[in-house]
N, C-alpha and C positions, 0 to 999 in steps of 0.2 A: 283332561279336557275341562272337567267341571271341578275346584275343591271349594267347599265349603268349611269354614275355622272356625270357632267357638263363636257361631252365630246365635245371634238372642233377640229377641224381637216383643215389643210388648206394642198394645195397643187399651193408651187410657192407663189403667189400676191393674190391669188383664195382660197378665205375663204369657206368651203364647210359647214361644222358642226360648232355652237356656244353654246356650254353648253345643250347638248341633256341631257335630262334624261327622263329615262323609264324604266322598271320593268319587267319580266316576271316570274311568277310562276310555281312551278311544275306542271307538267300536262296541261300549259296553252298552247293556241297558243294565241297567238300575231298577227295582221295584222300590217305591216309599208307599209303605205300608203302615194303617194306624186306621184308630176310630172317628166318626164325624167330629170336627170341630177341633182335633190337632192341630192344624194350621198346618197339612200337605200343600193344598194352595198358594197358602203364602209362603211359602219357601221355590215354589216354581216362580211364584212373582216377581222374586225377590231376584233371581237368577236370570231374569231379563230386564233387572233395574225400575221394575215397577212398585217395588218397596226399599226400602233402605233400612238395612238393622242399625240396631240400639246400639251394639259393639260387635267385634269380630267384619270376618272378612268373606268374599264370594270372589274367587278369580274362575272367567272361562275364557281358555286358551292363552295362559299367564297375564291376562289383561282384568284387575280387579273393578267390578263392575262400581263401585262406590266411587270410584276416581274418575269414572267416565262424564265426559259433557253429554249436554243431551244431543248434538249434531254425531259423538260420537257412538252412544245408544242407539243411535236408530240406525249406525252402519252395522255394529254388532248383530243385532237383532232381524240381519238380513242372513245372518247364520244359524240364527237360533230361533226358531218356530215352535211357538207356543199352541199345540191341538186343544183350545177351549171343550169344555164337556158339554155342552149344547152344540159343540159345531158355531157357532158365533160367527154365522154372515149376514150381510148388510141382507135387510129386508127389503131395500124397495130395488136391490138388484138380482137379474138372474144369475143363474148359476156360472156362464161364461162370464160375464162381468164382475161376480166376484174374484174368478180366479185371475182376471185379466188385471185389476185392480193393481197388486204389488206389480206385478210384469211392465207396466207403464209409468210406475212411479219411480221405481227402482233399479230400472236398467233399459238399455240402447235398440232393443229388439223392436224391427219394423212390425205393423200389424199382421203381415202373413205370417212372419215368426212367434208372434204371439200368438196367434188364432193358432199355429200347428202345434205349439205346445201344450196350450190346455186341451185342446183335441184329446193328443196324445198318453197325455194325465189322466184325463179321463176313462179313457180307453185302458189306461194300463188298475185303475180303481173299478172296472167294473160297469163304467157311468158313461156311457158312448154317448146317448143321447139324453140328456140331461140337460144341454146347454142352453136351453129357452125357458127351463124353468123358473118357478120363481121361490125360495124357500119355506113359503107356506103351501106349496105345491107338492113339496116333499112329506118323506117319511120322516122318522126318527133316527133311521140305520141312516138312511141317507143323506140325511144333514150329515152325520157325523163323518160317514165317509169324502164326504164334500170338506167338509170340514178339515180333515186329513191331504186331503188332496192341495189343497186352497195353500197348508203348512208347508206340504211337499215342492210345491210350484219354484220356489227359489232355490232349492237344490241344496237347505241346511247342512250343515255338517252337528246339527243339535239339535234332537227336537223332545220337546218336553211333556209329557201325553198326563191330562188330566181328567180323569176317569172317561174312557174313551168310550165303555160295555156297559157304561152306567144303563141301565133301563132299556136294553134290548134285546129282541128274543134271541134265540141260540143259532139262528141261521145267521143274522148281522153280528153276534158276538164272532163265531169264527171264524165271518170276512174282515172284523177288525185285525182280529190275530192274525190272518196270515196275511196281511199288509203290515205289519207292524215285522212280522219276523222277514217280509220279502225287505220293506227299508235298513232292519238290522244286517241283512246281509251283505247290501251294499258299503257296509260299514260306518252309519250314522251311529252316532253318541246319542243314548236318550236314557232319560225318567220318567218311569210309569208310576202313576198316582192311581191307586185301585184298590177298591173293595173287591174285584173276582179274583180269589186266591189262583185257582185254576187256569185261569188267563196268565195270570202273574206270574206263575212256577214253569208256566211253558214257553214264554218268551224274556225272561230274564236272567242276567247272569248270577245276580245278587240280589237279597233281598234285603230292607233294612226297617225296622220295626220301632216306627216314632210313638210314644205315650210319653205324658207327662213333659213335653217340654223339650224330650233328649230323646236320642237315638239308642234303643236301652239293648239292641240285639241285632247283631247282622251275619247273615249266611247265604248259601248259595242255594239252591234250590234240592241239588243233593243233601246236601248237610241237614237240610231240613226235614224231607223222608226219612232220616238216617236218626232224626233226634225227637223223639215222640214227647220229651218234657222240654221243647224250648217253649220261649215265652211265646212265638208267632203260634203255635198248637194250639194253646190256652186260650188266644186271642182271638182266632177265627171259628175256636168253639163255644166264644159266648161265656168263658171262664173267669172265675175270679185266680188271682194270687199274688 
């Protein structure tokens, strides 16, 4: 669904990416794993043609996103939902109007069909009555979830989760996780972008470990228990080597 080919990306003198490669399968998730200021972000960016690398290649769904027009990006990108880690909705609309937002621009559904859908969204995130909010009205867990929801609404076949548990307590941490594992079972393709290793080991299939530019270690989550001197061990203990 997603390959990435010896992508490199610099920004300015500031070499960010040097010939990443990495894989993801249908139905898989993905962990991209690293320290602040790797450039996890801009490699999700980058996979919904919101960056353009230096050299190499990003095909999803055998369609190389660098070749795309932008009339054709924006069809793409109705498959591929990008979960912002603030949750990123519009501020001066409630929460039903965000989610109604793509549903209007994007497709043929009268308004009762839209109004039953995000209803329905809603109610299936937890968020019944939500829909007069405003998102300064919200929480932190609940943007995010909103935010999730908002990704979900077109029925991706790819969605790209960027630190979704960043800064929430443990009761909105394991409503993210089990939306994330109830979407994987559906069979969406995704990439989690995260600092909670523990999140990360419970809802993915693979893990892959970005420093310095490159993708330097990739395992699954067993392989990981299993290997007390990988570099991912080192890394989330704060280790040098």
């Amino acid at each position: 669904m997603i390959n990435v080919s010896h992508f490199s990306k610099s920004f300015g003198n500031k070499q960010v990416h040097k010939n990443i490669n990495f894989h993801v399968k249908k139905g898989e998730c993905l962990g991209l794993i690293g320290g602040s200021g790797t450039g996890k972000s801009v490699l999700l960016r980058s996979i919904i043609g919101l960056e353009s690398p230096d050299s190499g290649t990003i095909t999803v769904n055998d369609q190389n996103i660098n070749a795309l027009s932008e009339k054709e990006l924006i069809q793409l990108r109705q498959n591929v939902s990008y979960v912002f880690q603030g949750g990123a909705l519009f501020d001066s609309l409630n929460v039903f109007d965000n989610l109604a937002y793509a549903l209007k621009e994007h497709t043929t559904l009268s308004a009762p069909e839209i109004e039953q859908k995000i209803h329905s969204t809603l109610k299936q995130f937890g968020l019944a009555n939500s829909t007069e909010l405003m998102p300064s009205q919200l929480s932190g867990g609940m943007q995010k979830r909103i935010g999730l929801a908002r990704a979900m609404i077109m029925n991706p076949s790819i969605l790209l989760y960027d630190e979704p548990t960043a800064g929430l307590d443990p009761f909105n941490t394991k409503k993210i996780k089990e939306l994330i594992l109830n979407l994987k079972q559906t069979g969406v393709t995704s990439i989690l972008v995260t600092h909670d290793m523990p999140v990360a080991l419970d809802v993915c299939d693979r893990l892959a470990l970005l420093m310095q530019g490159e993708i330097v270690e990739e395992m699954s989550p067993q392989e990981f228990h299993q290997s007390p001197q990988a570099l991912m061990h080192h890394f989330i203990h704060g280790e040098t080597f």
